[in-house]
N, C-alpha and C positions, 0 to 999 in steps of 0.2 A: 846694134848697140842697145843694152838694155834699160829699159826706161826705170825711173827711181818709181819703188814701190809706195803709194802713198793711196789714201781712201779714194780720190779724185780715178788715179788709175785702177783701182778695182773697182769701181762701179763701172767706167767706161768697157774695163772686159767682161763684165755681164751683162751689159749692155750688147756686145758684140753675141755674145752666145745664147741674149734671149732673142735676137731679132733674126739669127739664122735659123733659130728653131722656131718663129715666126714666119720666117722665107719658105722654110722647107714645105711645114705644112699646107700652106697656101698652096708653095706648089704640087705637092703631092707625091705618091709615088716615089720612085727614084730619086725624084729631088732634094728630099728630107734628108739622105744619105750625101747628097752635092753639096747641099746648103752648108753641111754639117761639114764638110771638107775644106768648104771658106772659109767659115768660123776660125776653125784649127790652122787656116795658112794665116789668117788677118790677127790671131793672136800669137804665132810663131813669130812671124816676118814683121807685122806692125809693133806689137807690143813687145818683142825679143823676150817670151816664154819658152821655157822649154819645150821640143812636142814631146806630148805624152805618148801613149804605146797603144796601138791598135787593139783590140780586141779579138788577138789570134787564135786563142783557143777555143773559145766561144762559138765563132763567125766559124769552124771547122768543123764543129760539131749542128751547127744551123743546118751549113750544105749539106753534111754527110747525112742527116736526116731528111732535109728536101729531096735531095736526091733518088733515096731510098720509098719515101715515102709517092713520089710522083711515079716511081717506075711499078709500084704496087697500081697507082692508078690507070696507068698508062695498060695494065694487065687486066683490069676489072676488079680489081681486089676493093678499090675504096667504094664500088657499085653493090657489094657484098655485103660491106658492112652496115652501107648504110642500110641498106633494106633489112640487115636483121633490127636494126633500130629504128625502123618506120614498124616495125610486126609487133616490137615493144608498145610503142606507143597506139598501135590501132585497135591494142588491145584492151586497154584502157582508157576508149575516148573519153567518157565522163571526168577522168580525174587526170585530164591532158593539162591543165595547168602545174600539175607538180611534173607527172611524168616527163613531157616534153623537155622542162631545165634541166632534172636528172640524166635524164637521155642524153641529151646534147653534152651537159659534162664530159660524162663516163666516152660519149665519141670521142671528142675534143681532147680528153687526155689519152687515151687508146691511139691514135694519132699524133697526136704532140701540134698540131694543129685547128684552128678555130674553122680553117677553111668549108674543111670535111661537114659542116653542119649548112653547109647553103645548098647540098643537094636534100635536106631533109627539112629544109623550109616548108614546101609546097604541102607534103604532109601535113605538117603540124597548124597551120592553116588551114587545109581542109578539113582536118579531123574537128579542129574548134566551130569552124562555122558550121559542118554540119550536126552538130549538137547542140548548137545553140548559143555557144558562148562566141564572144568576140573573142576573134581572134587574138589581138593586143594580150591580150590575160596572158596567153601562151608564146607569143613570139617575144615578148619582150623580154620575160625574164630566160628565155632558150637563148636568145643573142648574148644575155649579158651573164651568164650559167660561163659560157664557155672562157672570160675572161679568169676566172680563177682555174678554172680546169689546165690552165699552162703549168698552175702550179702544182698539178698532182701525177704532172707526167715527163718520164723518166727522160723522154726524147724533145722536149718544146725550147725551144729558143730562149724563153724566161729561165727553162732550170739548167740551161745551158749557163748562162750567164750567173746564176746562183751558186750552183758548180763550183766555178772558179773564185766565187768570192766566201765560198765554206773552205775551198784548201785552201786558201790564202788568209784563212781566219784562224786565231790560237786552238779555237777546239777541233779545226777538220776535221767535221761531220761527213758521213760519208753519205750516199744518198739515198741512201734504203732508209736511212737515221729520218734525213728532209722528207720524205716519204710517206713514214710510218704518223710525220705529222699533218703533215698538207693534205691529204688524202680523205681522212676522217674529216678535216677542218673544211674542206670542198663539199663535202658529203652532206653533210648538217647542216654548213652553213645556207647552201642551194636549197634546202630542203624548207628549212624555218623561213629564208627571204621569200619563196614562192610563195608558201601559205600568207605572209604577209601582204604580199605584191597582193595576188589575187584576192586578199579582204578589201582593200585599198578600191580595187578596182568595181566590185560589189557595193560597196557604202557611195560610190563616186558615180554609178550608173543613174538617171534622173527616169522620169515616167515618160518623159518627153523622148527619149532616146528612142529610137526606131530598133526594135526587136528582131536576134536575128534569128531568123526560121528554125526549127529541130527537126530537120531531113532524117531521122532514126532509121527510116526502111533501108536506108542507103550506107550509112555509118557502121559498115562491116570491113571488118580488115580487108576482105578479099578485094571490095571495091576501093578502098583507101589506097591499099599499097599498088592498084591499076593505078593511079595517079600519078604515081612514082617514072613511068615510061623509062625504068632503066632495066637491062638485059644479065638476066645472073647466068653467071657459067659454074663449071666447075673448075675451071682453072682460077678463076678471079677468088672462088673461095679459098680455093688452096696457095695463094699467095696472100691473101689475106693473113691467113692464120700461119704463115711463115713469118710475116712480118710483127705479128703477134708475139709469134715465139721469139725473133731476135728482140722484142722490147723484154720479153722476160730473162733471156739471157744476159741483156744486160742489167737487170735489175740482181741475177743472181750472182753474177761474177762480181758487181758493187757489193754483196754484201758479202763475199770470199775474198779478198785480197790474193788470199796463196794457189785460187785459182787460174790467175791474171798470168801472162808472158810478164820477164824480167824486162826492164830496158836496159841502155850499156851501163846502170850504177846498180844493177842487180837489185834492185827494187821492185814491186809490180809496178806495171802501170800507173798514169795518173786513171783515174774516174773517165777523166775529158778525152784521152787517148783510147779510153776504152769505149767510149758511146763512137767515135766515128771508127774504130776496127770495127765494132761489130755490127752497126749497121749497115758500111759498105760492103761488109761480106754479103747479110741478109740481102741488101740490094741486087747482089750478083744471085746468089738463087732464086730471088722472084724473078729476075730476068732468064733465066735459066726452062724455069718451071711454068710461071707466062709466057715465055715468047713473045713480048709485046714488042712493035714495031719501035728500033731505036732513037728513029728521029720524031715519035711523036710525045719523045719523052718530057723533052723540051717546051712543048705544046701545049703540057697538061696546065691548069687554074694551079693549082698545086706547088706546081714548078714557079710558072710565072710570079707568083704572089709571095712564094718564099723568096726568091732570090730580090725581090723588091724589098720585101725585110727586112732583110739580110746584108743589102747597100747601103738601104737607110739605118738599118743599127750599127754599119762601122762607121759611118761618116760621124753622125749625132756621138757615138760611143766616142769617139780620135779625139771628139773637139773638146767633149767635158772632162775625159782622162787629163786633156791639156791644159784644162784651166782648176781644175781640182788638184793636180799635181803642183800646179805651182802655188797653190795659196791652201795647199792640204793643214797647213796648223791652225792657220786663223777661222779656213771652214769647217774642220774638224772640233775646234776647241767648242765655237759657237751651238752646231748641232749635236754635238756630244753633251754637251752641258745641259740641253735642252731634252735629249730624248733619256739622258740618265733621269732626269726628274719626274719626264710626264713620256716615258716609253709610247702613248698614241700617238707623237710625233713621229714616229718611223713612218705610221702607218699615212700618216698624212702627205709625208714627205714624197712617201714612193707613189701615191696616189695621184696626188699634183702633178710630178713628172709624167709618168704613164700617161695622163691624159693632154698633156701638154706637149710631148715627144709624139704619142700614139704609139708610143715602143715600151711593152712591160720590162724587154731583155735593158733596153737603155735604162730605166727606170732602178732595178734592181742593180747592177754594177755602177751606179754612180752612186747609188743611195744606202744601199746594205752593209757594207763597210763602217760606214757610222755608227751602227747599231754595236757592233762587237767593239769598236772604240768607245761606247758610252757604258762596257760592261754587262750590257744587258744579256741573259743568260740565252746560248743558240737553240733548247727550244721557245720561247716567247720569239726570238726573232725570226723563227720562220715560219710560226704561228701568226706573227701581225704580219710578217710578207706575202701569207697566202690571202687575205682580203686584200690585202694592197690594192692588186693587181686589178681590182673591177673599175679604180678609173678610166680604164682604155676606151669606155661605154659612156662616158658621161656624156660626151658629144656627138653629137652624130656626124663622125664624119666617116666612119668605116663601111666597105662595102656591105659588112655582113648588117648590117643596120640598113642601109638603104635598099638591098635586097628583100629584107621583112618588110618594108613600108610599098614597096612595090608588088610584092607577091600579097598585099591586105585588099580582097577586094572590096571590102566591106569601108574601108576606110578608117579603122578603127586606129590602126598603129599608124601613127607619125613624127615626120618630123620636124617639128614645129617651127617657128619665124621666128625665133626671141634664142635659141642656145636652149634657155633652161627649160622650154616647154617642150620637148620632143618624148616620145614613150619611154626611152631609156636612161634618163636622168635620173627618176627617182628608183628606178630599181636600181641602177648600180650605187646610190647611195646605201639603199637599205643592204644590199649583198654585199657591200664593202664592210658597213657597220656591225652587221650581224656576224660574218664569217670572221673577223677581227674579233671579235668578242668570244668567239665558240675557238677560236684558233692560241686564244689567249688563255681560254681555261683549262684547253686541250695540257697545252705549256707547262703552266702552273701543276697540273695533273704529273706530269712528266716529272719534271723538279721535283716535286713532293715524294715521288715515289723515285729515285735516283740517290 
């Protein structure tokens, strides 16, 4: 029986969807995905909303890239890569606080995953201490680097999710279009917040601070990247760079439509149909060409950590389709009226979420939709959606964050007792506000010249 719609009962349903995404976090993992499936049954069954619609295309293209992506690991191939991006960085220890966030990007989106930089911690750790510099300089902004890097990669669960809310938008931007702006806008922005980050961190160092040693005899790539204790083959490279090739492939066939199979209305493909053909193809040839063992595919950090994302964004995704769905005019009208006026509201909006879900893909499909209903032109909105995304970092609750703070032997990166004290608070504010700003003129550049 459906309850009469009135203010009383819409707060009480946000109330239900702020305290499952309250539940979930707490409990972590998998549960954020459970939590989020309460939410969705307590306002179907309790409140008689309609349910809203899973996030199927999306969640398809997650797997199809976990999948692919873990079975490159499961061959050596993610052991490849990262060592050619520890060779990057040991090459330039002196000016490890830019390179290291650069680095970590360009993996991060090369991947479509943040995971792939926690075997490159240890590096960028040793390379800072033995130079001199605390370590913090460099880990902090490398952790939170990778938070927009989802946005500049063709295969990440965020652009998965953006995907589908550019076709479902009047300009159906296609993704080479999202691309051509998040990319630049990741680049810059990563670049301008480290030089800030690391002034920050220089004006904030006291006399008192205990100094850390500059080991230079030692600070050679050769002995850097011995740190790394991982095993390169040639098969792990050569699956690598297969997996390389099908992100390029799919970046090529997105910007070829008449390259694309028809489906049965003689169309091409969607975009979304085309990221999981052709990465599970790719999958099948790195399995082909690794021979990696089948059941330890399952096994891989990779695997396990996507498919935990992957729970937790359809559940959290189900529950807010279902309460957005039911009050889309009145949420619509409210946030449209407001991002038409002061467009940094988008930015804010997806930021909030993101760090409040700890899911950029939920963040964006609940939030990004607003933007093209308040008018606002689709480059500016994926200009402000590429900084969005570095709320994911503001709190420390993500592995890749407690992983730096444990590989800091120096003690410099933490994470602090209070929320807003821990190392990666203020940088993901300045890489949110800086890449929003450089993603915004990117836009305006765009328009101008259109």
């Amino acid at each position: 029986m459906m309850f009469p719609m009135s203010e009383l009962s819409f707060v009480a349903q946000a109330a239900v969807v702020l305290a499952a995404i309250v539940a979930g976090v707490r409990t972590g993992g998998v549960g954020i995905g459970l939590w989020g499936a309460v939410g969705a049954a307590i306002l179907t069954f309790g409140f008689g909303l309609p349910l809203g619609s899973p996030p199927v295309d999306a969640l398809l293209i997650i797997v199809a890239v976990i999948v692919t992506t873990s079975t490159m690991q499961a061959a050596g191939g993610t052991d490849w890569m990262v060592y050619i991006a520890a060779r990057i960085i040991a090459r330039r220890p002196r000016m490890i606080t830019v390179v290291a966030p650069v680095t970590s990007l360009a993996l991060a989106a090369l991947a479509g995953t943040s995971n792939i930089v926690f075997s490159l911690l240890p590096v960028i750790e040793e390379t800072a201490r033995r130079t001199g510099i605390r370590p913090v300089r460099a880990l902090a902004m490398s952790v939170v680097a990778t938070s927009i890097a989802l946005a500049a990669s063709p295969v990440s669960a965020a652009m998965a999710a953006m995907i589908t809310v550019m076709e479902a938008s009047p300009t159906n931007w296609s993704l080479v279009q999202i691309l051509a702006i998040t990319c630049p806008t990741a680049l810059i922005g990563t670049i301008i917040a480290a030089v800030i980050v690391d002034l920050i961190h220089r004006l904030g160092e006291h006399k008192h601070t205990p100094a850390i040693e500059d080991d230079h005899d030692s600070t050679t790539p050769h002995t850097l990247l011995e740190s790394l204790r991982i095993r390169i083959t040639r098969r792990g490279r050569n699956t690598a760079l297969i997996y390389l090739a099908g992100v390029a492939a799919t970046v090529a066939l997105a910007l070829s439509p008449t390259l694309r199979p028809s489906g049965h209305d003689g169309e091409p493909i969607s975009v979304a149909s085309l990221i999981q053909l052709v990465m599970l193809a790719t999958g099948a040839v790195i399995a082909v060409v690794g021979r990696p063992t089948m059941k330890e595919i399952p096994g891989t950090s990779v695997f396990q950590g996507g498919m935990v994302a992957a729970i937790a964004f359809m559940g959290l995704a189900w529950m807010i389709d279902t309460f957005l769905q039911a009050h889309a005019q009145t949420i619509g009208d409210v946030l449209a009226d407001s991002v038409g006026r002061w467009p940094w509201v988008l930015t804010l909006a997806v930021f909030s979420v993101a760090f409040l879900t700890t899911s950029q893909s939920t963040a964006t499909r609940m939030i990004m939709p607003f933007g093209f209903a308040a008018g606002i032109p689709a480059p500016l909105v994926v200009g402000l959606w590429t900084g969005s995304l570095g709320g994911i970092y503001l709190l420390p609750t993500n592995g890749l964050q407690i992983t730096a703070v444990e590989l800091d032997s120096t003690g410099s990166t933490k994470l602090g007792t209070k929320l807003v004290d821990n190392s990666f608070f203020v940088p993901s504010l300045i890489l949110t506000v800086v890449t929003s700003l450089v993603g915004a003129g990117i836009a305006m550049s765009v328009i101008a010249l259109s």
